[in-house]
N, CA, C and O atoms as a printed pandas DataFrame, in Angstrom:
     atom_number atom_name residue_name chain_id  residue_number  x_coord  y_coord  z_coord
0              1         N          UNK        A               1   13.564   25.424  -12.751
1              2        CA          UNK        A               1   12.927   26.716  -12.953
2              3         C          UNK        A               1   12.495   26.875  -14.410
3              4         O          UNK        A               1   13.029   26.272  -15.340
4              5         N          UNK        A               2   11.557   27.675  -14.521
5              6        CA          UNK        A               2   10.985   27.877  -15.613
6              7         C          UNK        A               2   11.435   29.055  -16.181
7              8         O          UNK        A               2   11.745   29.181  -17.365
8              9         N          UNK        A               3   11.476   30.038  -15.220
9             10        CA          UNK        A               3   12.803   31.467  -15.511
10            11         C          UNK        A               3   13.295   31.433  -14.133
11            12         O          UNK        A               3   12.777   30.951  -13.125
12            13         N          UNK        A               4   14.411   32.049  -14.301
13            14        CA          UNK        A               4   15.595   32.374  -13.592
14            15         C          UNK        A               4   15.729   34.234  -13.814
15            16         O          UNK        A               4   15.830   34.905  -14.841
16            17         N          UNK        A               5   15.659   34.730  -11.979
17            18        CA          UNK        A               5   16.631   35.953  -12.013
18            19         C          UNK        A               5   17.880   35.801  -12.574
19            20         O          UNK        A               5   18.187   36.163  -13.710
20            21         N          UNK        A               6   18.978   34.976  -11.345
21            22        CA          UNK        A               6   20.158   34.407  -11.808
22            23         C          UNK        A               6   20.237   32.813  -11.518
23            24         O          UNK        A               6   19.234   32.106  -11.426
24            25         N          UNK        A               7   21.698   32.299  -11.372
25            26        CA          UNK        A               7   21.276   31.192  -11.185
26            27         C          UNK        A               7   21.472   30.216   -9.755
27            28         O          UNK        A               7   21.904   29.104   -9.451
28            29         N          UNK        A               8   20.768   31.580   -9.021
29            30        CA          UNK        A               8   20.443   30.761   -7.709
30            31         C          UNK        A               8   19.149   31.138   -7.475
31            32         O          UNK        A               8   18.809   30.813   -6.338
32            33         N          UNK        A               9   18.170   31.772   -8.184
33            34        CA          UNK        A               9   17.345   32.056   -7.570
34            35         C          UNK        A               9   16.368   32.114   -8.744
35            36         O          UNK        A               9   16.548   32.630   -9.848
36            37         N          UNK        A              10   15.336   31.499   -8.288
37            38        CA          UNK        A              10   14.229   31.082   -9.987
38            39         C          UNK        A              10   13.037   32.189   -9.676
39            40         O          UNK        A              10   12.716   32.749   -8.628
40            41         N          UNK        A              11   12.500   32.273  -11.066
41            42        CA          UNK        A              11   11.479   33.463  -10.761
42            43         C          UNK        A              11    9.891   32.385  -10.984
43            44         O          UNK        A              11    8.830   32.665  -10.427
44            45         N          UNK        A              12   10.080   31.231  -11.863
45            46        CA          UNK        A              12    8.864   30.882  -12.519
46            47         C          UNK        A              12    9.248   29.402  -12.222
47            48         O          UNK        A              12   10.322   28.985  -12.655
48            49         N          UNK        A              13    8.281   28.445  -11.379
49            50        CA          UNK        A              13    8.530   27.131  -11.319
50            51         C          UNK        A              13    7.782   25.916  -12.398
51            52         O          UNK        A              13    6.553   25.898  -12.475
52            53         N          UNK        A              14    8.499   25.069  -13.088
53            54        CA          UNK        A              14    7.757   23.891  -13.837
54            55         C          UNK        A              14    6.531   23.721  -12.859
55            56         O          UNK        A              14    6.310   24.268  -11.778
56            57         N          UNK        A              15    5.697   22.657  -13.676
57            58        CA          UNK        A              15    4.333   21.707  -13.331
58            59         C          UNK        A              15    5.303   20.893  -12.164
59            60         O          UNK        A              15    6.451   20.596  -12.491
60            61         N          UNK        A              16    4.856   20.585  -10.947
61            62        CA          UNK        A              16    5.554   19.719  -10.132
62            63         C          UNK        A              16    6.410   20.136   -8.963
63            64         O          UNK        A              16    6.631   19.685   -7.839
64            65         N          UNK        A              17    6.854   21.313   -9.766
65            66        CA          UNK        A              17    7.402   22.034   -8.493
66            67         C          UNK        A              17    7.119   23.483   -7.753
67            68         O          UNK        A              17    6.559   24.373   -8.394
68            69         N          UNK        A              18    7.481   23.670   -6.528
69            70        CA          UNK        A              18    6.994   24.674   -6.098
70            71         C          UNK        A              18    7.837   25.654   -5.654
71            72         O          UNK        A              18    8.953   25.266   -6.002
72            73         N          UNK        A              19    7.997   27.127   -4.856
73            74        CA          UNK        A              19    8.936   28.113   -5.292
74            75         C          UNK        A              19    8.962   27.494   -3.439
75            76         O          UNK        A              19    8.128   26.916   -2.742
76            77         N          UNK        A              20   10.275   27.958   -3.219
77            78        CA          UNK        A              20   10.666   28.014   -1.653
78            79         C          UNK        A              20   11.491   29.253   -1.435
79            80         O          UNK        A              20   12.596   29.538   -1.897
80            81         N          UNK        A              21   10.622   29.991   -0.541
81            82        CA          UNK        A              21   11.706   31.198   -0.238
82            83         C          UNK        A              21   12.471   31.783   -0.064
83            84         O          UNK        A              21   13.005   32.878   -0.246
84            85         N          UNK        A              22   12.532   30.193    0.675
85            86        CA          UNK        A              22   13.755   30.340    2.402
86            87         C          UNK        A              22   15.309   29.877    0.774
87            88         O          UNK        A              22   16.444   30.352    0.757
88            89         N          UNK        A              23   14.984   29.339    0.198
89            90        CA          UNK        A              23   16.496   28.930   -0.507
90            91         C          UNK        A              23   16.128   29.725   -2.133
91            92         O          UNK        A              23   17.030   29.752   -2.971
92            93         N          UNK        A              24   15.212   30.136   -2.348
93            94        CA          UNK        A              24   14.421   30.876   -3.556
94            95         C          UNK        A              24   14.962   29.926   -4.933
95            96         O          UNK        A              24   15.493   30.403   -5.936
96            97         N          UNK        A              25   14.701   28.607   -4.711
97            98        CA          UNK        A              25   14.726   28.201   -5.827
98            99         C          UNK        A              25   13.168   27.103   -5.737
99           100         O          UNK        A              25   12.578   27.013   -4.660
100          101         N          UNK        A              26   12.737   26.460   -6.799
101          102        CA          UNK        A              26   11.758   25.111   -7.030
102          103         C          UNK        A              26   12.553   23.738   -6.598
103          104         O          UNK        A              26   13.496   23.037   -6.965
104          105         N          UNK        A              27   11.436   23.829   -5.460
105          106        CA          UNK        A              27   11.773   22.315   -4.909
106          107         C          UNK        A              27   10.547   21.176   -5.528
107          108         O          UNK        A              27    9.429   21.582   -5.846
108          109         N          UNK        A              28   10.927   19.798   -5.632
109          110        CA          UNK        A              28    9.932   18.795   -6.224
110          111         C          UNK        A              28    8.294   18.752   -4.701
111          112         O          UNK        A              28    8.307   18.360   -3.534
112          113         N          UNK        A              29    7.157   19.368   -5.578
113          114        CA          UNK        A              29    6.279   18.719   -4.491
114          115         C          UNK        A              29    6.218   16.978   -4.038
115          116         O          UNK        A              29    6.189   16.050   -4.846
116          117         N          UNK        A              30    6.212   16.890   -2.930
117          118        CA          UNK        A              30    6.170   15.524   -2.292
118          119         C          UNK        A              30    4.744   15.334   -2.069
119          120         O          UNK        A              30    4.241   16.249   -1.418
120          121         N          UNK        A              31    3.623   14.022   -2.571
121          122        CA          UNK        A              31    2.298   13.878   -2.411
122          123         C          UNK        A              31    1.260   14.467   -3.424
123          124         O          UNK        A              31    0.041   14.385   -3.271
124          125         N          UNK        A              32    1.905   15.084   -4.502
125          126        CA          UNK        A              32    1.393   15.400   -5.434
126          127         C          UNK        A              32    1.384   13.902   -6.504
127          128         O          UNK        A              32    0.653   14.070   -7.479
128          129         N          UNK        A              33    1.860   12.937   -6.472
129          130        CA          UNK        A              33    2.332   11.741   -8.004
130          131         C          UNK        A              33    2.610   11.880   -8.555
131          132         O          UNK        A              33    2.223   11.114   -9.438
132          133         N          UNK        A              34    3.528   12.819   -8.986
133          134        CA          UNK        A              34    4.556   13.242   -9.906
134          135         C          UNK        A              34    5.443   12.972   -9.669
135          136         O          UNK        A              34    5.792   13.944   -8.999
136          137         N          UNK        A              35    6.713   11.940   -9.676
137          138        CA          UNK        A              35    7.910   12.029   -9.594
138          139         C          UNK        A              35    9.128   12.389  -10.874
139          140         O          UNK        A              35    9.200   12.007  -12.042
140          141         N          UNK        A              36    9.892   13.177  -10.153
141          142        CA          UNK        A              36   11.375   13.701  -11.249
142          143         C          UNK        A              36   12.106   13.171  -10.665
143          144         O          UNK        A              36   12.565   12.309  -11.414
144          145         N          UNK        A              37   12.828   13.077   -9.186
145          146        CA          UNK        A              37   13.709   12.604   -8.339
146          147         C          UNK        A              37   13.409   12.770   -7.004
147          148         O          UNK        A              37   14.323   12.720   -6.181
148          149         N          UNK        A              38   12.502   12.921   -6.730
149          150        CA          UNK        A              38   12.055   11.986   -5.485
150          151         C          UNK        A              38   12.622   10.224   -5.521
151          152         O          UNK        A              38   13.142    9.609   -6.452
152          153         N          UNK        A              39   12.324    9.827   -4.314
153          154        CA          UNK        A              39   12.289    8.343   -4.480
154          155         C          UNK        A              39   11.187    7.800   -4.414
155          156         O          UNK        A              39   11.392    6.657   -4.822
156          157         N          UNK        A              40    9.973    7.915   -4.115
157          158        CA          UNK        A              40    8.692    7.788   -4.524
158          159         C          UNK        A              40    8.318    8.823   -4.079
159          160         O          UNK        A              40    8.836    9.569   -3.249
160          161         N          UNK        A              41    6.875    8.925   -4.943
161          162        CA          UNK        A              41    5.318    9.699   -4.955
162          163         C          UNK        A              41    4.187    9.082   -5.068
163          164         O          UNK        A              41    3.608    9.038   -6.153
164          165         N          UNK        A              42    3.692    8.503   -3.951
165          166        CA          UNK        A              42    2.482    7.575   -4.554
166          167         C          UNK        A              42    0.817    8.772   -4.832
167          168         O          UNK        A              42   -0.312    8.492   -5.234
168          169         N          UNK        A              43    1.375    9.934   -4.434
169          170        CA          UNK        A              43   -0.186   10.756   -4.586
170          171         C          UNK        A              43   -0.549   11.517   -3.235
171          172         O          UNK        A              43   -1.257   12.521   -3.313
172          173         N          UNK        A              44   -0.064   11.050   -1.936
173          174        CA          UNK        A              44   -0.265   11.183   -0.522
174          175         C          UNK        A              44    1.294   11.443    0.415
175          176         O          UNK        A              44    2.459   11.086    0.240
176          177         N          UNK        A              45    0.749   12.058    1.208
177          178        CA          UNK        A              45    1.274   12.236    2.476
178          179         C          UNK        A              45    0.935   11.390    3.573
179          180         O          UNK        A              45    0.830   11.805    4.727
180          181         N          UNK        A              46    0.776   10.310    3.251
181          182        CA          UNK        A              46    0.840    9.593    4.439
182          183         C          UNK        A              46    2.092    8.522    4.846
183          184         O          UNK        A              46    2.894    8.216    3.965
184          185         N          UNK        A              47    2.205    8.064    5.970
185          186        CA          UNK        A              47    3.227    7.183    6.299
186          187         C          UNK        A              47    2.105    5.576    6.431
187          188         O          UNK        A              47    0.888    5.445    6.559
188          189         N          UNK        A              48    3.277    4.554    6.320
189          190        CA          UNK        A              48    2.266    3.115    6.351
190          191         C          UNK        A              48    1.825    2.387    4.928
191          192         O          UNK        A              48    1.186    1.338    4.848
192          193         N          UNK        A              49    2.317    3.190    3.817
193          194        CA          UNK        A              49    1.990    2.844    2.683
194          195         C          UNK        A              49    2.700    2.220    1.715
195          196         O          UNK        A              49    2.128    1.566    0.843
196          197         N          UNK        A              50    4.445    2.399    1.782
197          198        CA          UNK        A              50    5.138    2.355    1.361
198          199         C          UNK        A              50    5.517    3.477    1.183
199          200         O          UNK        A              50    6.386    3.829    1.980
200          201         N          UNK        A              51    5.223    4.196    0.457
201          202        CA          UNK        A              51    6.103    5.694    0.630
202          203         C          UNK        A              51    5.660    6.479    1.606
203          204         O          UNK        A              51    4.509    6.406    2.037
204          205         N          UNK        A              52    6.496    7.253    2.013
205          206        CA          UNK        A              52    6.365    7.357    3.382
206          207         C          UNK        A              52    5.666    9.364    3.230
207          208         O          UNK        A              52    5.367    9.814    2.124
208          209         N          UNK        A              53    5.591    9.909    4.050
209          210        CA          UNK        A              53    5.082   11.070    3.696
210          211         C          UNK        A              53    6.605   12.624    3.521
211          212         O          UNK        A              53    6.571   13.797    3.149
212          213         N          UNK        A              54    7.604   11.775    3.986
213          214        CA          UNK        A              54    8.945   12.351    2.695
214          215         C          UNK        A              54    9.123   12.386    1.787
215          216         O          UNK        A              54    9.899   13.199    1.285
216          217         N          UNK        A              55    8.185   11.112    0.863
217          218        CA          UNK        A              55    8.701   10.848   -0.282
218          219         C          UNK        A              55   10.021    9.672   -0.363
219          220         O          UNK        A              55   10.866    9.578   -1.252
220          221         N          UNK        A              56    9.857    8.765    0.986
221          222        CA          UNK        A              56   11.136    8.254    0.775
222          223         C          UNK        A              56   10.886    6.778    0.903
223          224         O          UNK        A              56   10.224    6.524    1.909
224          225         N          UNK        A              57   11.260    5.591    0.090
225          226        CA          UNK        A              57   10.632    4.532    0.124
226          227         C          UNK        A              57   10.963    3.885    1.935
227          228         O          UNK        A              57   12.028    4.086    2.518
228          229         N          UNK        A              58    9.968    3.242    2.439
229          230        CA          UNK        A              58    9.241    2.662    3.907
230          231         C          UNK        A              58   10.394    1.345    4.208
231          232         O          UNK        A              58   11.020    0.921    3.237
232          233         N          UNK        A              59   10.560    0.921    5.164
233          234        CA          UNK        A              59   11.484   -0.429    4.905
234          235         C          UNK        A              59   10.520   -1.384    4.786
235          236         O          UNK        A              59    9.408   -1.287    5.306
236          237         N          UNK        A              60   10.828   -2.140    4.241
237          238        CA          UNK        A              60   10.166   -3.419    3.466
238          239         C          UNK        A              60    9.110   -3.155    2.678
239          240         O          UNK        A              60    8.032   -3.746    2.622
240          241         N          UNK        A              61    9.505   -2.201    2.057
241          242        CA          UNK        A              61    8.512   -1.817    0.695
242          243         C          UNK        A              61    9.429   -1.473   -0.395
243          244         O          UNK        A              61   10.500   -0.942   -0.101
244          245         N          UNK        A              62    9.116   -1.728   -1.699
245          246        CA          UNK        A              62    9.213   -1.394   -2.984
246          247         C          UNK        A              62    8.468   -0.295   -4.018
247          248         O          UNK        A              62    7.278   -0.567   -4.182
248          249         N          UNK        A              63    8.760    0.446   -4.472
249          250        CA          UNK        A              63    7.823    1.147   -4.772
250          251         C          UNK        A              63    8.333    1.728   -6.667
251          252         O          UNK        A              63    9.325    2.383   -6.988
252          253         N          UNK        A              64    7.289    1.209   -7.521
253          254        CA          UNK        A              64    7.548    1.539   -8.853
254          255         C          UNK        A              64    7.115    2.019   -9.701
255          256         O          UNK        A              64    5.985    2.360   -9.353
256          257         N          UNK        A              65    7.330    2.368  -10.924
257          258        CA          UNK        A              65    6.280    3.059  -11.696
258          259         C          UNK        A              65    6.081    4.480  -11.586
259          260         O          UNK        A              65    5.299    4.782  -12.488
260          261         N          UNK        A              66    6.399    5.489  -10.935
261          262        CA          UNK        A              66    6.572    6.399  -10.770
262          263         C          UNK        A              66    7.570    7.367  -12.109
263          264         O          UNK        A              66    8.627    7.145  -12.700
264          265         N          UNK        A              67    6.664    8.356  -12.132
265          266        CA          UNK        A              67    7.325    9.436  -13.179
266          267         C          UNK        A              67    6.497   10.579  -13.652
267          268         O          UNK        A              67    5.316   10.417  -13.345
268          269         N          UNK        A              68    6.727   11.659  -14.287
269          270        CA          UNK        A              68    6.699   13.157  -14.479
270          271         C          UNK        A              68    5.002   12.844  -14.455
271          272         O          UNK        A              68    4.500   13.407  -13.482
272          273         N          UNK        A              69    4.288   12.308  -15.040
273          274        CA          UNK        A              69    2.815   12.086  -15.182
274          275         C          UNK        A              69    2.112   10.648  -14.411
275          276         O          UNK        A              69    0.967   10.260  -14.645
276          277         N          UNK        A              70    3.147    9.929  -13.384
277          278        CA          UNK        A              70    2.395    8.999  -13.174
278          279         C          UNK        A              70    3.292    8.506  -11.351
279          280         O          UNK        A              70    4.420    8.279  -10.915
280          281         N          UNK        A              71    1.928    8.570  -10.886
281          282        CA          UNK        A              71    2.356    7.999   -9.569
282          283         C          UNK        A              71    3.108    6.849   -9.314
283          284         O          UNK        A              71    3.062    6.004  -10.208
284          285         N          UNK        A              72    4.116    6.467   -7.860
285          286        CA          UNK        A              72    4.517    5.517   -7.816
286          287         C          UNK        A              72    3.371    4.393   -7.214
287          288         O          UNK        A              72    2.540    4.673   -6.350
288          289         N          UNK        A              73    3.504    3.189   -7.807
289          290        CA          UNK        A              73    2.619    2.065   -7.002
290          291         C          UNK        A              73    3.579    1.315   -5.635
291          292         O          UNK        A              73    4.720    0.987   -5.962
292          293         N          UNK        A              74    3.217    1.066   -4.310
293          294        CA          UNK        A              74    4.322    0.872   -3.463
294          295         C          UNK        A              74    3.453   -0.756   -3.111
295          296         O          UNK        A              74    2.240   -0.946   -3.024
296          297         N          UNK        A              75    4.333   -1.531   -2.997
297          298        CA          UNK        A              75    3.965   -3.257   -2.475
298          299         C          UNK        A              75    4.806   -3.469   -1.382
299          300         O          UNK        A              75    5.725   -2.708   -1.080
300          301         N          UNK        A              76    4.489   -4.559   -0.742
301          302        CA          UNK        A              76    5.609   -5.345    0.526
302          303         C          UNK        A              76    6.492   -6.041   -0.045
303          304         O          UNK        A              76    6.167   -7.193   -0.332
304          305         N          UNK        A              77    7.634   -5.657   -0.329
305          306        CA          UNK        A              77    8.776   -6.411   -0.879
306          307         C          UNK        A              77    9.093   -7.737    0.054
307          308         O          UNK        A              77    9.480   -7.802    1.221
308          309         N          UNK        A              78    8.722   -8.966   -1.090
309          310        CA          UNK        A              78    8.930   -9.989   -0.715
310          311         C          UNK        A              78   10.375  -10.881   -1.624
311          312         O          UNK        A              78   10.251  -11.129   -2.824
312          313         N          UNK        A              79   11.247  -11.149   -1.102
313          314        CA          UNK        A              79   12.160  -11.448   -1.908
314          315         C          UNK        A              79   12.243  -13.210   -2.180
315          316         O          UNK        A              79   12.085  -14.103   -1.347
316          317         N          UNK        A              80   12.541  -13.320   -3.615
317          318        CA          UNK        A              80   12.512  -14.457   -4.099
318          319         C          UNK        A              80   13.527  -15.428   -3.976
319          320         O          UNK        A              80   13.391  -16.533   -4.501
């Protein structure tokens, strides 16, 4: 939160996040490419990509690079 009534309930949300009613605090947008703690954000809501449209890395994908200003990139994890 960016302000707080008290401290369960935010009045003003950061860049990234958005207000939710139902629990009245800022939750992280998912599909925006911003990640804080998500497990990925590649930019989308889609599934099939590696990140999936939860935000949650796909099985047999990897997904990196991700952070406050920069999307995650997701590949087919091939192990060496």
């Amino acid at each position: 939160c960016l302000s707080c009534l008290n401290c369960y309930k935010c009045m003003q949300c950061a860049v990234g996040f958005v207000y939710n009613p139902q629990s009245e605090l800022c939750e992280e947008i998912c599909g925006d490419g911003l990640r804080f703690n998500l497990k990925c954000d590649d930019g989308n809501n889609v599934n099939g990509d590696g990140c999936a449209m939860d935000c949650r890395v796909e099985e047999g994908w990897t997904c990196e690079g991700g952070s406050p200003d920069r999307k995650d990139t997701c590949t087919i994890f091939k192990p060496t």
